[in-house]
KETI-681553 format. One record per residue: residue number from 1; x, y, z of N, C-alpha, C in turn. Coordinates in nm, 3 decimals. Example, Ala and Ser with C-alpha at 12.3 -4.5 7.8 and 13.67 -1.06 7.14 Angstrom:
2
<tordren=1 neast=1.319 nnorth=-0.569 nup=0.780 caeast=1.230 canorth=-0.450 caup=0.780 ceast=1.320 cnorth=-0.330 cup=0.780>;
<tordren=2 neast=1.285 nnorth=-0.225 nup=0.708 caeast=1.367 canorth=-0.106 caup=0.714 ceast=1.290 cnorth=0.003 cup=0.787>;
END
This chain:
80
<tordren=1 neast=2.013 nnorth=-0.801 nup=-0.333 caeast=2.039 canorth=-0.675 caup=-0.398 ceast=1.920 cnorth=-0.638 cup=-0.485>;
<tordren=2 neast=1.894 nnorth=-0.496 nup=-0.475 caeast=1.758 canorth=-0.448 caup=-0.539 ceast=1.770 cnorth=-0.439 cup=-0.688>;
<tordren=3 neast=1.720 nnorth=-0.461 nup=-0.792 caeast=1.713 canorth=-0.433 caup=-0.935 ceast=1.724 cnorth=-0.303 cup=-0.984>;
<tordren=4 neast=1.796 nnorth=-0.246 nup=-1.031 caeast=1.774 canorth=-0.085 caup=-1.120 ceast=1.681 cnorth=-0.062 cup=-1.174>;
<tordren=5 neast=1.573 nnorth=0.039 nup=-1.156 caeast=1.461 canorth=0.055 caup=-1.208 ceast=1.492 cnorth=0.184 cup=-1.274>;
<tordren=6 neast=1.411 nnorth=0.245 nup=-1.376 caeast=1.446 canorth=0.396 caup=-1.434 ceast=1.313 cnorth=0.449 cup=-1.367>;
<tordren=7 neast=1.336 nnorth=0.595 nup=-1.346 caeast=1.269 canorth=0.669 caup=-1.274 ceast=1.150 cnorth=0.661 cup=-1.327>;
<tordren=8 neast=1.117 nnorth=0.641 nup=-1.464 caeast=0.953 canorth=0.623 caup=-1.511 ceast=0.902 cnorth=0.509 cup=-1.448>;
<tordren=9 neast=0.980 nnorth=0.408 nup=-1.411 caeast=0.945 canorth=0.264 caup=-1.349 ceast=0.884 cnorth=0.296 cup=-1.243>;
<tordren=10 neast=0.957 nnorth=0.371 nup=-1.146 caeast=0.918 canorth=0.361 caup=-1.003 ceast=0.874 cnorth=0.453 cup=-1.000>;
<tordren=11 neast=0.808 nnorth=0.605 nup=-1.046 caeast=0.684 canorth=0.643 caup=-1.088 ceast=0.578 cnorth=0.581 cup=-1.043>;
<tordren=12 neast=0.583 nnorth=0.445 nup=-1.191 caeast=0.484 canorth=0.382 caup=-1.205 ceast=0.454 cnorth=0.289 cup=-1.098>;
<tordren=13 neast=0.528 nnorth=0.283 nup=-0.977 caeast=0.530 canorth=0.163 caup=-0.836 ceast=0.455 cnorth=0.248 cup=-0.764>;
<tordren=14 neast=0.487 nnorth=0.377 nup=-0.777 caeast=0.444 canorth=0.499 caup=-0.649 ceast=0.280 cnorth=0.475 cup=-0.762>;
<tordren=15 neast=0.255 nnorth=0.497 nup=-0.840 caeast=0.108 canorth=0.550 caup=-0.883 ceast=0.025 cnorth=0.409 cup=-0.818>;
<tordren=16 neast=0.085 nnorth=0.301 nup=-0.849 caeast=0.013 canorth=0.175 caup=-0.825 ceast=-0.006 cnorth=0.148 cup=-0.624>;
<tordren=17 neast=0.124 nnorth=0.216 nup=-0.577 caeast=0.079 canorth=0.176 caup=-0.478 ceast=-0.039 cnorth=0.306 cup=-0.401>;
<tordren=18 neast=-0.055 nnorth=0.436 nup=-0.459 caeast=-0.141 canorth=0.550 caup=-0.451 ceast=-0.270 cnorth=0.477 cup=-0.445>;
<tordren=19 neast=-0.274 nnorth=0.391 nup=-0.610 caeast=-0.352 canorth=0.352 caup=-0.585 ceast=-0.439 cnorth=0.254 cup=-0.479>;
<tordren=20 neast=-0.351 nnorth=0.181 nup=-0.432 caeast=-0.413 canorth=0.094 caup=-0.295 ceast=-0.387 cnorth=0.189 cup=-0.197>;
<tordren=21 neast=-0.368 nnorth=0.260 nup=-0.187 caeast=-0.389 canorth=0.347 caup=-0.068 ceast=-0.578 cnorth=0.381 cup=-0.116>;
<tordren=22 neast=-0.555 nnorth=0.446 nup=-0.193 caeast=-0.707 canorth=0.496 caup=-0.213 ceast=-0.829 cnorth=0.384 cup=-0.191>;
<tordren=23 neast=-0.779 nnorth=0.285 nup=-0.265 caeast=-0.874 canorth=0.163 caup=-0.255 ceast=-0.892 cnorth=0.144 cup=-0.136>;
<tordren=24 neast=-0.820 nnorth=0.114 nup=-0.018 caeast=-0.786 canorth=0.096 caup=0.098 ceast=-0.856 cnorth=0.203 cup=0.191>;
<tordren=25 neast=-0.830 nnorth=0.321 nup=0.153 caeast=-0.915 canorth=0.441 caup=0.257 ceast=-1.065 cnorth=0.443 cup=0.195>;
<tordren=26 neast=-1.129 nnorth=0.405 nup=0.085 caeast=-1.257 canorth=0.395 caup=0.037 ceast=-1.299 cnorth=0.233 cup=0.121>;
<tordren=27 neast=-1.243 nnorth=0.119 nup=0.134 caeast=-1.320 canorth=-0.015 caup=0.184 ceast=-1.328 cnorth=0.030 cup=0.346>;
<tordren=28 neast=-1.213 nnorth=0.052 nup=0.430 caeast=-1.168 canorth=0.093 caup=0.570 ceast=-1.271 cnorth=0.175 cup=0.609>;
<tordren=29 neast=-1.305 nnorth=0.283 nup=0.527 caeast=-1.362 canorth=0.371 caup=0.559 ceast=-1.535 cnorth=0.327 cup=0.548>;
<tordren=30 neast=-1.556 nnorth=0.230 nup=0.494 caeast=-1.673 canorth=0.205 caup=0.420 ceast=-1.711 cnorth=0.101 cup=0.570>;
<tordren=31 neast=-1.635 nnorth=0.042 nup=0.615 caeast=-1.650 canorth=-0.014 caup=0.769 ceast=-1.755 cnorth=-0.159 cup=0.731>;
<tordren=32 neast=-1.762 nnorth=-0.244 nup=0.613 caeast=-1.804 canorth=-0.298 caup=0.578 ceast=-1.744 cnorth=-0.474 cup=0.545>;
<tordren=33 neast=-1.746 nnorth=-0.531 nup=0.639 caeast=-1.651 canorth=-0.673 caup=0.612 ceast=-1.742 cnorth=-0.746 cup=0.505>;
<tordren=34 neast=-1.653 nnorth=-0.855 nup=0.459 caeast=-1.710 canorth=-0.951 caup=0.396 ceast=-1.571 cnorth=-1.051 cup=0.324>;
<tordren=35 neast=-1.600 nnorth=-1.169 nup=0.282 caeast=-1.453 canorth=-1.248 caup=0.279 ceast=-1.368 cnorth=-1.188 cup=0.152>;
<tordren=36 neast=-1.484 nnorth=-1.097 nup=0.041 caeast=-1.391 canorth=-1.037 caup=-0.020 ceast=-1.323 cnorth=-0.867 cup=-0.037>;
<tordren=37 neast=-1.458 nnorth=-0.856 nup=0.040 caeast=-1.339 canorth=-0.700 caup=0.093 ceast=-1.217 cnorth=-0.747 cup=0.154>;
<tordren=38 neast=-1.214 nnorth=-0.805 nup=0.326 caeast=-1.116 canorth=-0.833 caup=0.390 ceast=-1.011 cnorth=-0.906 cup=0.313>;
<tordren=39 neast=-1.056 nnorth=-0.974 nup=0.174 caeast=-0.910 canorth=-1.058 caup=0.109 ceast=-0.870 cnorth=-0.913 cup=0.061>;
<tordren=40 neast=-0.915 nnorth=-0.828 nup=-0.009 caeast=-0.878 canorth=-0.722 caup=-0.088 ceast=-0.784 cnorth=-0.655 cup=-0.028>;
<tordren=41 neast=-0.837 nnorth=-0.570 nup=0.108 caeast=-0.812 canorth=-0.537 caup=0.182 ceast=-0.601 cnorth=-0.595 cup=0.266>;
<tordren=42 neast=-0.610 nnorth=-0.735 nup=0.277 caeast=-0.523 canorth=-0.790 caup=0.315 ceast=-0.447 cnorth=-0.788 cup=0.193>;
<tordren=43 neast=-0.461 nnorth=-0.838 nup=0.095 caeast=-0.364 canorth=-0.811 caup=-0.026 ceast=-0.298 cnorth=-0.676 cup=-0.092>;
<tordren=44 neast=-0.404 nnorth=-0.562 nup=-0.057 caeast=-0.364 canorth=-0.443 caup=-0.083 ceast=-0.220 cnorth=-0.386 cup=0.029>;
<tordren=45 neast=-0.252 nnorth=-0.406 nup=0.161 caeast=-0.165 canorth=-0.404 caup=0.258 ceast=-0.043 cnorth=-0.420 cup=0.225>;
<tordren=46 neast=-0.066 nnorth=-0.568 nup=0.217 caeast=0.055 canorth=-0.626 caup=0.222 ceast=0.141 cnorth=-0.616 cup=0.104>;
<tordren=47 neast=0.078 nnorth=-0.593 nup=-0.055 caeast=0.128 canorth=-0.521 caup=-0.144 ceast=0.218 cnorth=-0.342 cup=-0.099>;
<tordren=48 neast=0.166 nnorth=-0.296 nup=-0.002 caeast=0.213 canorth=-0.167 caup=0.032 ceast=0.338 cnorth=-0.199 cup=0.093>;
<tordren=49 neast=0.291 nnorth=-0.306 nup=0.203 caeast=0.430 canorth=-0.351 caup=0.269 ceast=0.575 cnorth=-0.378 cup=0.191>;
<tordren=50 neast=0.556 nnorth=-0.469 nup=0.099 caeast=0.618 canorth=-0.529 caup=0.056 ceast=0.697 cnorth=-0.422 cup=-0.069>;
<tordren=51 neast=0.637 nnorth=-0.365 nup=-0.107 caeast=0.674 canorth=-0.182 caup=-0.182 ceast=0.786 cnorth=-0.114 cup=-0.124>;
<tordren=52 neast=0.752 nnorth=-0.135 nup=0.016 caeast=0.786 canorth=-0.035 caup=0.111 ceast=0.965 cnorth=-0.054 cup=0.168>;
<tordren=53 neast=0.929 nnorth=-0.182 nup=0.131 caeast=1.065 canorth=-0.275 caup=0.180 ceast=1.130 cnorth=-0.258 cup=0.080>;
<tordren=54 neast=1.129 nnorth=-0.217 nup=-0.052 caeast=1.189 canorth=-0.222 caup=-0.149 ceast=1.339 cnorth=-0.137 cup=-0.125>;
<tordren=55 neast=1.426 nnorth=-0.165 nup=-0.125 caeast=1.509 canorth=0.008 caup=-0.137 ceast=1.482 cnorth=0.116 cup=-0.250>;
<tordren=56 neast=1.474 nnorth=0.081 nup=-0.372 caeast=1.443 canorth=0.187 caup=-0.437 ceast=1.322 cnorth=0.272 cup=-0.426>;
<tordren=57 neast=1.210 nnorth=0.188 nup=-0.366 caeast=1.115 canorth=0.280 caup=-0.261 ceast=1.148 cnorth=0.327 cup=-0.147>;
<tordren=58 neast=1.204 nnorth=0.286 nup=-0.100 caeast=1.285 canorth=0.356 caup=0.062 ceast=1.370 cnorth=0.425 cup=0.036>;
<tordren=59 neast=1.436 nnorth=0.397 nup=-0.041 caeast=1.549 canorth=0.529 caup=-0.044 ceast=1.485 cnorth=0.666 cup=-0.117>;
<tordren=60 neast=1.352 nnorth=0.685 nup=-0.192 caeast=1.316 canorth=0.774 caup=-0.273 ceast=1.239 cnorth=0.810 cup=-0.142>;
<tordren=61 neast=1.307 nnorth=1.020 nup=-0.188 caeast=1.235 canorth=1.098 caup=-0.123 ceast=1.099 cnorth=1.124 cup=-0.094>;
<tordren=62 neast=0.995 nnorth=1.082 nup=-0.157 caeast=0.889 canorth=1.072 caup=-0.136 ceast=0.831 cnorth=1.063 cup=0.020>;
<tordren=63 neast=0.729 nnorth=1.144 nup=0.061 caeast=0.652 canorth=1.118 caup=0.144 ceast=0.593 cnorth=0.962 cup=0.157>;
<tordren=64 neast=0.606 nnorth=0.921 nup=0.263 caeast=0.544 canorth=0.785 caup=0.219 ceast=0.432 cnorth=0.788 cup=0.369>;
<tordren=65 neast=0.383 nnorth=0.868 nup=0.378 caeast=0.279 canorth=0.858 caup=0.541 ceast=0.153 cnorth=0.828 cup=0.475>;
<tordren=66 neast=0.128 nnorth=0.879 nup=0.335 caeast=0.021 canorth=0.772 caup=0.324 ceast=-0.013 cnorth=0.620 cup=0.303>;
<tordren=67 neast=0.076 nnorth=0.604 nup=0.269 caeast=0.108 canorth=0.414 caup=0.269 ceast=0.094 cnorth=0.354 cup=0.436>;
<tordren=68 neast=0.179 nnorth=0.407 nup=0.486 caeast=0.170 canorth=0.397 caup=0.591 ceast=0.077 cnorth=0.412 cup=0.695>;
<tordren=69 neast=-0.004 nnorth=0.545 nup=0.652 caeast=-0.140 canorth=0.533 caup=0.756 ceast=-0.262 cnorth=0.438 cup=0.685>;
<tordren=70 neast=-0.205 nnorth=0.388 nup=0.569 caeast=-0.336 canorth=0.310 caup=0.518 ceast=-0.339 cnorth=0.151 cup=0.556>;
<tordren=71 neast=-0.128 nnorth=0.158 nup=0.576 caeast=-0.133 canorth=-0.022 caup=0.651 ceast=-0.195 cnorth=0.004 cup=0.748>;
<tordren=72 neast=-0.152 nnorth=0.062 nup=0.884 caeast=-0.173 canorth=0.101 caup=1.019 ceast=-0.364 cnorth=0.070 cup=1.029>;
<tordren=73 neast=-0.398 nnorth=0.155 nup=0.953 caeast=-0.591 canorth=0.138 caup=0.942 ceast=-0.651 cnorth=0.004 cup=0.838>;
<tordren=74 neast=-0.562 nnorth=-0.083 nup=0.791 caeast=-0.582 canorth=-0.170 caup=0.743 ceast=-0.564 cnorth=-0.288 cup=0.842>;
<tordren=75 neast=-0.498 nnorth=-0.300 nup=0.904 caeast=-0.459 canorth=-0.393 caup=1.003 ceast=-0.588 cnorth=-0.345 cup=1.117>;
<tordren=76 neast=-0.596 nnorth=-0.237 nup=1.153 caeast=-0.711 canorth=-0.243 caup=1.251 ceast=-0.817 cnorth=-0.304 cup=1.216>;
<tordren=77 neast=-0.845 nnorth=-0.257 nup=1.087 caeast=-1.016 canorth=-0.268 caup=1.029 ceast=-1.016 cnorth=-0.425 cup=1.018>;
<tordren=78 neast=-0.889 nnorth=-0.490 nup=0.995 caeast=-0.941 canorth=-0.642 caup=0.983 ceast=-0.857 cnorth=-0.665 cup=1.136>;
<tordren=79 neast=-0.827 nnorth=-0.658 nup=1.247 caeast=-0.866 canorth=-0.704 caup=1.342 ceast=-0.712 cnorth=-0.737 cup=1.371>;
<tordren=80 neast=-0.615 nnorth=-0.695 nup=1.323 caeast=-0.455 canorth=-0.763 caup=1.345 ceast=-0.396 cnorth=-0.678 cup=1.446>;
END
């Protein structure tokens, strides 16, 4: 069962995960490996993933296609 968050909370989940989206379309895009982009890279992901799974993120109306196109191009760029 998911925890009750107050709407300033999960706000603050959506800004954080915005933010790895951005991080994520700046390294992807930058087309540049190395063991610590690709860790970054894999941790940012999977931080989105794991967001995503949340219900109180899934159930909120929010657009979520950018999370989503940033796993999708994250998984390519490192090779999954």
């Amino acid at each position: 069962m998911d925890e009750t968050y107050t709407a300033e909370e999960i706000n603050a989940m959506f800004s954080a995960m915005g933010d790895s989206v951005t991080l994520l379309n700046e390294l992807v895009t930058g087309g540049t490996h190395s063991d610590d982009i690709d860790d970054t890279v894999d941790r940012n992901y999977r931080h989105l993933e794991i967001m995503l799974a949340k219900d109180h993120i899934s159930d909120d109306d929010r657009d979520k296609t950018s999370y989503t196109d940033a796993i999708a191009s994250s998984k390519t760029f490192l090779g999954l």
